[in-house]
N, C-alpha and C positions, 0 to 999 in steps of 0.2 A: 539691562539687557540691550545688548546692540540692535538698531533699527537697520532695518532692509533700504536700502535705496532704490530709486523708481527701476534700474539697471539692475540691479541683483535681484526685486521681486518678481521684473520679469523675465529673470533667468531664471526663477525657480517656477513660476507657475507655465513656462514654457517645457520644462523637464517632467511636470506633474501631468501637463498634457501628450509628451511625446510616451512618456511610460502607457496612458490611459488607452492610448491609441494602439500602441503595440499589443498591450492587453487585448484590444475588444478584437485584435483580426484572429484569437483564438474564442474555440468552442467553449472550454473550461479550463481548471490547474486539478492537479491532483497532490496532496501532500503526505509528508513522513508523519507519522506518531510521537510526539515528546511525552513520556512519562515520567515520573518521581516511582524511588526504591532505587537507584543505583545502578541499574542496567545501563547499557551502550545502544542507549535508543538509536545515536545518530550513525552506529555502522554501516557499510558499505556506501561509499560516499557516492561512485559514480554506478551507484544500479539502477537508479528510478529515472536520470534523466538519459540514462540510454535505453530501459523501459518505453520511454515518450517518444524516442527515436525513432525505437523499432515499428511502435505501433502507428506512430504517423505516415510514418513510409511505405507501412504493409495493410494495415488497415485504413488510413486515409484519415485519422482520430482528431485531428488539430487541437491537440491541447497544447499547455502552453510548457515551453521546450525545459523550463526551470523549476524545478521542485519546490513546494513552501514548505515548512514546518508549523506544525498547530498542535498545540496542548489537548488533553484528555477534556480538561473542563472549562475550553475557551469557547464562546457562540461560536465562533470561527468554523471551529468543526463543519458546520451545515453549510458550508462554502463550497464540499469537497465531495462528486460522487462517489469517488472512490479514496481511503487512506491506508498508507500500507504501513504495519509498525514490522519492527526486524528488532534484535540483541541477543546477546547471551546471557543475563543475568536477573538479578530480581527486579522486579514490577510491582507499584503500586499504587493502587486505585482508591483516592479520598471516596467517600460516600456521596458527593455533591458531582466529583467527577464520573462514579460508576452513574450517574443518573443522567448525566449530560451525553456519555456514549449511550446508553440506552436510548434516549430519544431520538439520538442522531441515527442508527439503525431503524430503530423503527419508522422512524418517519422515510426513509428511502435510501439512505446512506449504504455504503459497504467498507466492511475491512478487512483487510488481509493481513494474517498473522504469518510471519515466517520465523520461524525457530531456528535462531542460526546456531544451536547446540547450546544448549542449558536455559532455554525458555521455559522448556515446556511446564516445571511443577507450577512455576510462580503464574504464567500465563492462564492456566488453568483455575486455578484461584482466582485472579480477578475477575476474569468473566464470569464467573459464577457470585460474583454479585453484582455485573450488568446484567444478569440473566439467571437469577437464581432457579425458576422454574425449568431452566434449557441444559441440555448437556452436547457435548460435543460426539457427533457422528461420524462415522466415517463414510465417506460418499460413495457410491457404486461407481464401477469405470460407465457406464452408462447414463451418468449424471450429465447436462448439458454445458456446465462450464469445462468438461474433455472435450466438448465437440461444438465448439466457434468455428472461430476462422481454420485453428490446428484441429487436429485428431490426434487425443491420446487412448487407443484404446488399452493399453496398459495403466492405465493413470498417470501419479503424477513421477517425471524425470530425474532418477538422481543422478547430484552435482556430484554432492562430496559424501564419502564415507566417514561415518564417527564410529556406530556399535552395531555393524555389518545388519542393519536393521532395511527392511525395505523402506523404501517413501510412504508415505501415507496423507488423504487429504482427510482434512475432517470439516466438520461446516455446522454453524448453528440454524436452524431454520425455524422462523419466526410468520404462523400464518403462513404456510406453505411458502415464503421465500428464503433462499438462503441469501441472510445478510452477514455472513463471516464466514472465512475461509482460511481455516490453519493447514499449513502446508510445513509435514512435518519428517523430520530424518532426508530432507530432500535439499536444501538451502538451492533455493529458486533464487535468492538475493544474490548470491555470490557469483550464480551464473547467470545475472546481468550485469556484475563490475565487468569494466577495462580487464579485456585480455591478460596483459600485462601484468593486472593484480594476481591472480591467481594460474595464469599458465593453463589455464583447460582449454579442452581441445575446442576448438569453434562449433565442431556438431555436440558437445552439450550444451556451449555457452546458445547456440540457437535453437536447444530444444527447452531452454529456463526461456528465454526471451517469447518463444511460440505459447507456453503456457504463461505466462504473466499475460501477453497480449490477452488470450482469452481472458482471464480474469477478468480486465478492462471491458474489453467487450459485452463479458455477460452483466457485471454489477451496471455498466451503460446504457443495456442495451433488453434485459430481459426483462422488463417488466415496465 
């Protein structure tokens, strides 16, 4: 193993502290979902760090401007008030992992499920053995995560059309809090990619980025 010299260790522990630094002048980080089963965990690449944008600039949020990625059944998880998972495909939750998301919700966590078209049988399946006693609700537009910073008195925003279905939010609520939030027929993900990616008009892509901000807001801020 090659040894460090007095000059390269103090190039590196000069790097470990300029990172440290950069870190602490944020509030927190918020990150993506990595699961096992095959799905496209890591879709829409630039929606959470323009997520973080919006909400720093409109809510004043100071998280930190780069998204992490954290596994289902890493300690890591409890690093994160909020985790947002997104894909189209299957999902699968070991028994060691469904038990790591359960604690991480219960203990105060949040997470946001976006169904970017063909989550949803698999999705539903797994949380139901983070959560075998819980089923997923659908929320009233009168629910307080519509009405943060934004007002959706309709609920939730649709981006994109798949099976001409309305949006719909659904939520699990655990001890009168909701700590998950499936936003579904609506891909709020996609209306916070880059323009560019998808071509939508700016008043949807700012009416996904209005309601994600809320998200953030309320798993931050309501309890």
């Amino acid at each position: 193993m090659k040894r460090l010299t007095g000059i390269s260790l103090a190039v590196l522990v000069l790097a470990l502290t300029t990172a440290l630094s950069v870190q602490a002048q944020y509030s927190y980080k918020i990150a993506k979902l990595k699961y096992n089963g095959g799905g496209d965990w890591y879709a829409n690449k630039t929606s959470i760090p323009n997520l973080i944008k919006f909400c720093n600039a409109n809510l004043r949020m100071n998280i930190f401007p780069e998204e992490d990625i954290v596994e289902v059944g890493s300690p890591e998880l409890f690093s994160y008030p909020f985790v947002h998972m997104t894909g189209h495909g299957n999902v699968v939750f070991s028994d060691a992992e469904a038990q790591n998301m359960r604690r991480y919700l219960m203990s105060g966590g949040f997470l946001h499920i976006d169904d970017n078209y063909g989550l949803d049988k698999f999705i539903r399946r797994e949380m139901k053995k983070v959560f075998p006693e819980l089923s997923f609700i659908e929320l009233p537009y009168n629910h307080p995560v519509y009405h943060q910073k934004f007002n959706f008195t309709n609920g939730l925003p649709k981006v994109h059309e798949h099976d001409g279905k309305a949006p719909q939010g659904f939520g699990l609520i655990w001890e009168g809090r909701l700590i998950c939030f499936y936003s579904f027929e609506c891909d709020l993900g996609n209306g916070w990619e880059d323009q560019s990616v998808y071509n939508d008009p700016e008043e949807a892509r700012q009416q996904a980025l209005r309601m994600g901000a809320n998200l953030l807001q309320y798993s931050t801020t309501a309890f």
